[in-house]
Structures are given as C-alpha cells and as structure tokens.
C-alpha positions as CSV (number, residue, x, y, z in Angstrom):
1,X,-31.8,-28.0,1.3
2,X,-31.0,-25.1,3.8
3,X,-33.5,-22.6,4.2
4,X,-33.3,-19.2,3.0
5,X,-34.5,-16.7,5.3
6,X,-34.1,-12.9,4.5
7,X,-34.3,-10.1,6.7
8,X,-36.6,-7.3,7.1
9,X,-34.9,-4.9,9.8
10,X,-37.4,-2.1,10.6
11,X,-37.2,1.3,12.5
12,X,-40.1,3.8,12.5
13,X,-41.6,1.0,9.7
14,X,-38.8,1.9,7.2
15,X,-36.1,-1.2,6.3
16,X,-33.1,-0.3,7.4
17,X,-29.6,-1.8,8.3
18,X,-27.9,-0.7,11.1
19,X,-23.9,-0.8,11.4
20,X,-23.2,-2.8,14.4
21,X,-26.1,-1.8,17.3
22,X,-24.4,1.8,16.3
23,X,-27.4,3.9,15.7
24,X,-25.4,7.0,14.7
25,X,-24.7,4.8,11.6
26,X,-28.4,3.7,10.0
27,X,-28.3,2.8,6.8
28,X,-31.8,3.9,5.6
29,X,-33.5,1.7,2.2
30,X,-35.8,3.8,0.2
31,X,-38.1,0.4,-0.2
32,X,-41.4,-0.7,1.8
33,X,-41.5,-3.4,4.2
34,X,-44.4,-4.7,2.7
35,X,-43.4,-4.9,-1.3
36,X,-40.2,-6.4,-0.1
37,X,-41.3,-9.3,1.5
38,X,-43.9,-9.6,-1.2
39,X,-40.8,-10.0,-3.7
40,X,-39.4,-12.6,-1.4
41,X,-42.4,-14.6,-1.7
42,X,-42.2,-14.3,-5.3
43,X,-39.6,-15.8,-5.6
44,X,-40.4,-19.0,-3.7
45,X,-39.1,-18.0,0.1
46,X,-41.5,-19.1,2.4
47,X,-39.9,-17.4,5.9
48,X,-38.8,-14.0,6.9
49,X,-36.7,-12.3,9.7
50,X,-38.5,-9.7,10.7
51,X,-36.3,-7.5,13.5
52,X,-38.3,-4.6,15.0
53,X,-34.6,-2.8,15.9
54,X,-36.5,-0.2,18.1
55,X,-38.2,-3.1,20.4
56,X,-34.6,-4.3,21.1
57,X,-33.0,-1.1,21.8
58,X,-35.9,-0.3,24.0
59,X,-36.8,-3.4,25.6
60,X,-40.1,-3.9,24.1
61,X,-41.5,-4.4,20.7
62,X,-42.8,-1.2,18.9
63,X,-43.6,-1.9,15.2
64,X,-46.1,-4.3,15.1
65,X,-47.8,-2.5,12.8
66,X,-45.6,-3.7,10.0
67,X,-45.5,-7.3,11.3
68,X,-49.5,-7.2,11.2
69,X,-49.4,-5.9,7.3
70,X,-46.7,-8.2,5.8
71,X,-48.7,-11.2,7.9
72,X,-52.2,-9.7,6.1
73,X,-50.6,-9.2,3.0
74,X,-48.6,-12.2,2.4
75,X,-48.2,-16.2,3.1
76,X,-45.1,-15.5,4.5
77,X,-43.9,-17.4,7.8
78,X,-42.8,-14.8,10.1
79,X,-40.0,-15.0,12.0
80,X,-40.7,-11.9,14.7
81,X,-37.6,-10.4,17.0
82,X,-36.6,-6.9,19.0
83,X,-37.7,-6.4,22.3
84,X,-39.4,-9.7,23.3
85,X,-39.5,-10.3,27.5
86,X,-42.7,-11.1,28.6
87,X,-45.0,-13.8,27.7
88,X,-48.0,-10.8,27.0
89,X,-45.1,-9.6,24.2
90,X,-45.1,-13.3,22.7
91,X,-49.0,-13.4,22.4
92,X,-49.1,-9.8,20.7
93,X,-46.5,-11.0,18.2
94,X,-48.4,-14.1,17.5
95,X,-51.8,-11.8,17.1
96,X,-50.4,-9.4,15.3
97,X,-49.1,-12.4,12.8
98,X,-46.1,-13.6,13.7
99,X,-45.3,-17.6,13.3
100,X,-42.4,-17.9,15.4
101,X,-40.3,-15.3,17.7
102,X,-36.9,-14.8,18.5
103,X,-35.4,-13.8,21.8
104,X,-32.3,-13.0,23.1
105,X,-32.0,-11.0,25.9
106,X,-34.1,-12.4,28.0
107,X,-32.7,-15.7,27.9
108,X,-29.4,-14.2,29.1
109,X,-31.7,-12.2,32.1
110,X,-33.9,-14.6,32.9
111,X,-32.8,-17.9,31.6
112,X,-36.0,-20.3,33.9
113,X,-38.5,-17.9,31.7
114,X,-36.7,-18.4,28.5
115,X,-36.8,-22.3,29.1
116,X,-40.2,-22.1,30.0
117,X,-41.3,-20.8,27.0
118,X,-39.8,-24.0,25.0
119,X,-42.1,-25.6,27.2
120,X,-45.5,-23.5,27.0
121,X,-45.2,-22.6,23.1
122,X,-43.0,-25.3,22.0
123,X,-39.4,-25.9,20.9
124,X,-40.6,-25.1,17.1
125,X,-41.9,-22.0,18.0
126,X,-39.1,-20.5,19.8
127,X,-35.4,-19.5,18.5
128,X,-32.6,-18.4,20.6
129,X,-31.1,-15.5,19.4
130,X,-27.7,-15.7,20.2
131,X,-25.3,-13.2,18.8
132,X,-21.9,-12.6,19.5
133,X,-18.7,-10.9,19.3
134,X,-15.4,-12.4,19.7
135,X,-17.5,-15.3,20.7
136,X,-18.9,-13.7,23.7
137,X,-22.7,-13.3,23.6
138,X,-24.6,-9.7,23.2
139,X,-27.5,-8.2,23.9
140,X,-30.2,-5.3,23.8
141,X,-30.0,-4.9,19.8
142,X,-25.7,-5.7,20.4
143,X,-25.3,-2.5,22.2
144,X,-24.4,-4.4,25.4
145,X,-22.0,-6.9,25.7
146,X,-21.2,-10.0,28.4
147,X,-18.4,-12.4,29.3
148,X,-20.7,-15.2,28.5
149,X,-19.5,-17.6,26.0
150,X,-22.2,-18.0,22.7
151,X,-21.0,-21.9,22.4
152,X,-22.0,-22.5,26.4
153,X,-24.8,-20.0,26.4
154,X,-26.5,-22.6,23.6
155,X,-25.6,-26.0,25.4
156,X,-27.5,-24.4,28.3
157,X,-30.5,-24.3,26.3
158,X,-29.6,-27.3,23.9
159,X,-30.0,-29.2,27.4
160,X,-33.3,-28.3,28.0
161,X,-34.8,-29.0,24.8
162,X,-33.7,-26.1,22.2
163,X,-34.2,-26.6,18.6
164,X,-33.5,-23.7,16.4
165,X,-30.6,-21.0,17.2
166,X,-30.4,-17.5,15.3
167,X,-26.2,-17.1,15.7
168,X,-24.4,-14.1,14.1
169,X,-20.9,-13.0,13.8
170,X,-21.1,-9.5,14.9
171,X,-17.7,-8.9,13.5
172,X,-18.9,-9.6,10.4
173,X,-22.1,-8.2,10.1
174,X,-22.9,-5.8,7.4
175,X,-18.9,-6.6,6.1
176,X,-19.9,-9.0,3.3
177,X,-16.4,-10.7,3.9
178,X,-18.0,-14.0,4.2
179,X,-19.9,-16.1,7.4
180,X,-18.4,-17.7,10.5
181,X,-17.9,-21.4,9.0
182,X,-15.9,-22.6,11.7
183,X,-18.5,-21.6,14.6
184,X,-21.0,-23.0,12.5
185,X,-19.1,-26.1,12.3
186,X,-17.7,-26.3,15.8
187,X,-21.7,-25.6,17.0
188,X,-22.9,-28.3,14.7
189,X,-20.5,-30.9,15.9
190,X,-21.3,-29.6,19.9
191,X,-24.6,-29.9,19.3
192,X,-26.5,-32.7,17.3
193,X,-29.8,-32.0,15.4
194,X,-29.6,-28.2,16.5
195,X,-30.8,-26.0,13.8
196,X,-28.7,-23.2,13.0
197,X,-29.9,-20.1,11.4
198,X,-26.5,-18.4,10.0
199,X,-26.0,-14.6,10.4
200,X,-23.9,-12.1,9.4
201,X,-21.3,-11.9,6.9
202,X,-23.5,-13.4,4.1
203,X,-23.1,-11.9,0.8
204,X,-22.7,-14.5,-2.1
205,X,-24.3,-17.8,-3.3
206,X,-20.9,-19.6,-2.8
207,X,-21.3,-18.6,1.1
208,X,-24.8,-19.9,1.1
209,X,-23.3,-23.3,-0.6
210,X,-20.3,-23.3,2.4
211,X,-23.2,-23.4,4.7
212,X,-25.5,-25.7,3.3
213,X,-22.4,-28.5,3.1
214,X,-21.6,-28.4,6.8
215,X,-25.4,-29.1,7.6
216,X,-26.4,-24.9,8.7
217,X,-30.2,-25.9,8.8
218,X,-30.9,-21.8,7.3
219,X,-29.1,-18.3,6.3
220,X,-30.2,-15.1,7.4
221,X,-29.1,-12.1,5.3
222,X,-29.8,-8.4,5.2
223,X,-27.5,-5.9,3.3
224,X,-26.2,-8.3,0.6
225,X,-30.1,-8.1,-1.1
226,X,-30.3,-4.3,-0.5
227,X,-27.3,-3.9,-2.0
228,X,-27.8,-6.0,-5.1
229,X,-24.9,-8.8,-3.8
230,X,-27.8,-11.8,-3.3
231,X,-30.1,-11.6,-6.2
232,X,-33.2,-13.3,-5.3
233,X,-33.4,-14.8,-9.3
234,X,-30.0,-16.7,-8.2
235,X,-31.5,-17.7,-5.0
236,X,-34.3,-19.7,-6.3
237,X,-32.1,-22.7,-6.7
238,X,-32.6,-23.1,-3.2
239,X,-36.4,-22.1,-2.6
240,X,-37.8,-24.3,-5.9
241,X,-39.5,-27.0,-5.2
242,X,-39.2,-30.1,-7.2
C-alpha cells in the first residue's frame, strides 16, 4: 500500500503554499500547523512533510518551533526539510522532533557529506530531495536551478546506498494537472528497491491509484488538501489498517 504523506509547508509558522520557489506569490492558509497535522493523524496517516520554506531559501532551518509542537502534540512521524547543511542542523531537527530529514542542496554542494550522512544516521533516516524542472535538478527552495540531470543525480546516490528519494515535478507543482508517471516509472525501472516519495501535481485519488500500480513506495501532496481536492475521509482507504 503506498504511503500517504501530506505536507505541512511553513513560513513565519503559518501553512502556506508557495507558487513555484516565487515568493511574490505565497499562497497564505488561514489554518494552524498544529490542528492540521492533528487532523492528518485522525484520519490514520502516520507521516508528515514538514518543509520549513524559510530554512531553504536561507540556507538554514528557522521554524523549529513548529516542528517541536506537532512532534509534542502528536504521534506523527516527521519528515523535517528547508535549509539542512550541517550535521549540527540534522541533530537540532532530530531534538526538536523530527524522525527523518530531507536534504537537497547539500547533496548537490557537497555530495562526500551527503553520502556520509547515509552512513552515520542511516539510509532510513535520510531522503534525498531531489526536485526538478525539465528534468534538471533545483535547489535552494527551487529558486536556483543546475544542468544536472535528476535521473543521474539519484544513481549517484542509489550507488552508495540511498533508499528513499523525495522527487517533484516542478512543472507541475501547485497545477493539479496530474503527477509525473513516466519519471516515476522510468526511476523505478533505473533504480530497483528505491523508494520514491511522489511530488507535485497530485490532486485526485485516481493519481494516488496511478502511483501506487507502478510500485511509487509514497505521495506527497500540499494544495490539493487545502483546497478541498484530496479529502482526507477518501484517503483513509489507503491509511486503514486491516
């Protein structure tokens, strides 16, 4: 059953979704953090997203704050991202109540420190976040972008023991027009056993069903909840347990 993880995007601890890294275009939620992940885990969904948007424009994590309350305040699994370079900004995360981190600039900058971390915390408690646009990878919150291809960029990593890979369509982020099936697929064949965690383009059940039948091990979604597209009642198919 793939795993349904939503996202809590955050800037000055309010959930947000940004257009596209453009921060001229913040689309601002009048809900808290905190209540909505508490819905999530009513509903059976055991993991979150969490991106501190600030932390990755900045280079460093800023709202751990909210990370520390939904962790105090829920059973939630914490997926923590935005801003992570150093190994100091891994142990914070995990302080402050984070149960796994993702990172993607830094593997792109420093790629031997990236690998090491697989090594120190452990392939299950790192993800690669590695985002792209017209299949070239970007970084710093998507507001910079490189000729690196997203497919190699992962192999790289896939070699030296990578297990879990957060992958969005830029393109289609926020658009609702549907995810990326055939990087999904052409990843999943590339790469056996990696766990993919599907980005952008989400908005209906049917695309959660189109991942889970080429073997997308979870889906991340954002404005589809906010915007009443992905009702978390309709979800519960897939976070149930029998």
């Amino acid at each position: 059953m793939i795993k349904i993880v939503p996202s809590i995007a955050v800037i000055k601890g309010q959930c947000v979704h940004v257009d596209k890294s453009n921060f001229n275009k913040v689309t601002k939620y009048d809900v808290n953090p905190l209540e909505v992940a508490q819905k999530f885990e009513d509903h059976g969904i055991e993991q979150i997203h969490m991106v501190d948007l600030e932390g990755a424009r900045r280079g460093r994590p800023v709202n751990y704050g909210v990370l520390e309350t939904i962790a105090g305040y829920t059973k939630l699994q914490i997926d923590f991202s935005g801003g992570i370079t150093t190994d100091g900004d891994i142990s914070k995360a995990y302080e402050y109540g984070a149960s796994y981190i993702t990172a993607a600039s830094i593997a792109v900058s420093r790629k031997e420190l990236f690998t090491s971390w697989l090594i120190s915390y452990g392939r299950e408690k790192i993800t690669l976040g590695a985002d792209a646009l017209n299949g070239k990878i970007a970084i710093r919150g998507w507001a910079k972008t490189t000729e690196i291809d997203v497919a190699d960029h992962i192999g790289y990593f896939y070699e030296r023991g990578l297990k879990y890979v957060k992958t969005t369509d830029i393109s289609r982020d926020g658009e609702l027009s549907g995810p990326s099936i055939d990087l999904y697929k052409h990843l999943i064949e590339r790469y056996p056993g990696i766990c993919i965690l599907a980005s952008g383009g989400i908005s209906t059940i049917e695309d959660i069903e189109r991942l889970q039948d080429i073997g997308v091990w979870g889906v991340i979604f954002n404005r589809a909840f906010y915007e009443d597209k992905l009702k978390l009642k309709d979800l519960e198919r897939f976070t149930q347990h029998v």
